[in-house]
N, C-alpha and C positions, 0 to 999 in steps of 0.2 A: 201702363203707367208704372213707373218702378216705384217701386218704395224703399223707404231710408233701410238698411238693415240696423240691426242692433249694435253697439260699440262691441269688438271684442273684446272678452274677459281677459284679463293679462293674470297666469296663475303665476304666484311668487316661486322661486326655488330656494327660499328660505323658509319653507313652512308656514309663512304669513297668509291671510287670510283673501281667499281669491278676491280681485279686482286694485289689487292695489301692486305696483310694479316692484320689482325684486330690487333691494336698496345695491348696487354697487359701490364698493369702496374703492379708493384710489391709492397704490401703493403709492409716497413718494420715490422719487429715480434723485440719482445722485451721477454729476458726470465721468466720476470714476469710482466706482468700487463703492465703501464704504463711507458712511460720512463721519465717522469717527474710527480710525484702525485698533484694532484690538489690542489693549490695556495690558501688554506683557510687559516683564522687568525691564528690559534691553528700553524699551518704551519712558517708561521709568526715570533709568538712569539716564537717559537723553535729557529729557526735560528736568532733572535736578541739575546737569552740566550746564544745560541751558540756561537755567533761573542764574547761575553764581556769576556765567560771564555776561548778563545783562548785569547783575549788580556790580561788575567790574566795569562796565562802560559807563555807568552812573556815578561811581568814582572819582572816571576819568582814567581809568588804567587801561587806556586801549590798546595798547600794544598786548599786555598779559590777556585781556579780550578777546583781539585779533587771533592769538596763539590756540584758546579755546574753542571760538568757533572754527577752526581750521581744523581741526581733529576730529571737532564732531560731527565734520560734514560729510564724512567716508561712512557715518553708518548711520546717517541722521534719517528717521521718516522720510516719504515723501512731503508730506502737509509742512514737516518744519523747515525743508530745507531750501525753499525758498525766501522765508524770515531771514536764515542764516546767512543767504550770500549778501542780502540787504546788508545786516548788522560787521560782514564780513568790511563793505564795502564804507561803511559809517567809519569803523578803525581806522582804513586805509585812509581816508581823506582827513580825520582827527588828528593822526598823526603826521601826516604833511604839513599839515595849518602850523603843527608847532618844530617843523623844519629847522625855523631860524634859531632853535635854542639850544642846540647841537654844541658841546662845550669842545670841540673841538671837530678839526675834519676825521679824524680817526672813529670817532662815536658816532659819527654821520657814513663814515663804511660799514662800521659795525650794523648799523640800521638799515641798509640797503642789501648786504649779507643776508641779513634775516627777511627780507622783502624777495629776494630772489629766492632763499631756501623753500619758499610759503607761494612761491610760482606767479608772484606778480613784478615780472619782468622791466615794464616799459617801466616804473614806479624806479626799480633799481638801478635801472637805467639812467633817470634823471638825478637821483641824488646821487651817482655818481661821477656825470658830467658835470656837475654843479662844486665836487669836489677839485675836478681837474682846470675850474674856471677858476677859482679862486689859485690855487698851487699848481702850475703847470709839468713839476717835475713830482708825482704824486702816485711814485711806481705799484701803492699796492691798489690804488685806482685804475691803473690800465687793466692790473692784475683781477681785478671784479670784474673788468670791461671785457677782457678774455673769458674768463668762467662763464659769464651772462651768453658770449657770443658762441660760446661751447655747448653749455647745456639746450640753447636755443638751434645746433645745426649748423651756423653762420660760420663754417669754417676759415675766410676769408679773413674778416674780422677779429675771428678769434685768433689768428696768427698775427695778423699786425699789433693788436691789443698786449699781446705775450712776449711778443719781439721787443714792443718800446717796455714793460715790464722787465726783463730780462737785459736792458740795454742799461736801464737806472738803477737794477739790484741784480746781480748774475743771482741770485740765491733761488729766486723764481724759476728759477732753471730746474733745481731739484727738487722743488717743490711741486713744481707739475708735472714732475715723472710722477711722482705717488699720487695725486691728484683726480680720482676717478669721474670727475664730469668733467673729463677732457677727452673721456671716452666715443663720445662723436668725432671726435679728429685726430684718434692714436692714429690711424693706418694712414693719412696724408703724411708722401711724404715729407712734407713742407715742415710741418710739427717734428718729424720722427730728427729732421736735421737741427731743427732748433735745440732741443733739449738733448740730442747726441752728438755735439759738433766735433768730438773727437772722433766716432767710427768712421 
């Protein structure tokens, strides 16, 4: 007939007192790395850049916002710079909403200039067609319509855009020999005859 044996003794590996189990603790895990990155100045001065252009969005100065967080997303933490493209993206739509207040089409290229220099394209894109609907003869609008189609590759585009540019101001002509984001389409020679129609 068998008999029950005794429980076995669990001896602690913390020095505790045998029969009682060894307490394990549980590190937490974090999905990446650290769950707070370390507190250096560069750190610092991110998050003071950060504090002034949220008080600039709360203003209502979102464009001078938009400008801030654009800069400091090239050396922004990982942890912030997904806030950023958010508050990036808040600007961008802030300042469409108030589109219609553009005191002329000239201020409204000026604003689409600065959308395209800051790499939001289609954005540029539209208030610039939106200038060419209203003024159909609106040559430094073809002329953004070219730069966009330039720094974007769109060589095609960027030829007809500079052609009708260059048809309602020859001045465009010279202006986009010095012009270096027309550097995707120096070597076509389609560009090289437009702007050198004398060689």
């Amino acid at each position: 007939m068998a008999t029950k044996s005794a429980a076995p003794t669990i001896v602690s590996k913390a020095g505790k007192s045998p029969g009682k189990p060894a307490v394990l603790r549980k590190i937490p895990r974090t999905l990446a790395g650290n769950t707070h990155p370390p507190d250096d100045a560069a750190r610092k001065s991110t998050l003071s850049l950060y504090e002034t252009a949220i008080k600039l969005m709360q203003s209502g100065k979102y464009e001078k916002a938009h400008d801030a967080f654009v800069k400091m997303l090239e050396s922004a933490p990982a942890d912030l710079a997904a806030s950023i493209r958010r508050n990036i993206t808040i600007c961008v739509a802030q300042t469409q909403d108030s589109s219609n207040q553009f005191g002329s089409p000239e201020e409204r290229y000026d604003y689409a200039v600065s959308l395209l220099n800051h790499g939001h394209y289609e954005d540029a894109r539209e208030h610039l067609q939106a200038i060419l609907l209203k003024e159909k003869s609106a040559d430094y609008a073809f002329y953004g319509l070219a730069l966009l189609s330039g720094m974007t590759g769109d060589a095609d585009r960027c030829i007809e855009h500079l052609s009708e540019a260059i048809r309602l101001n020859s001045q465009y002509r010279f202006q986009a020999r010095l012009d270096s984001d027309f550097d995707s389409v120096c070597e076509d020679p389609r560009f090289t005859e437009l702007l050198y129609p004398e060689a």
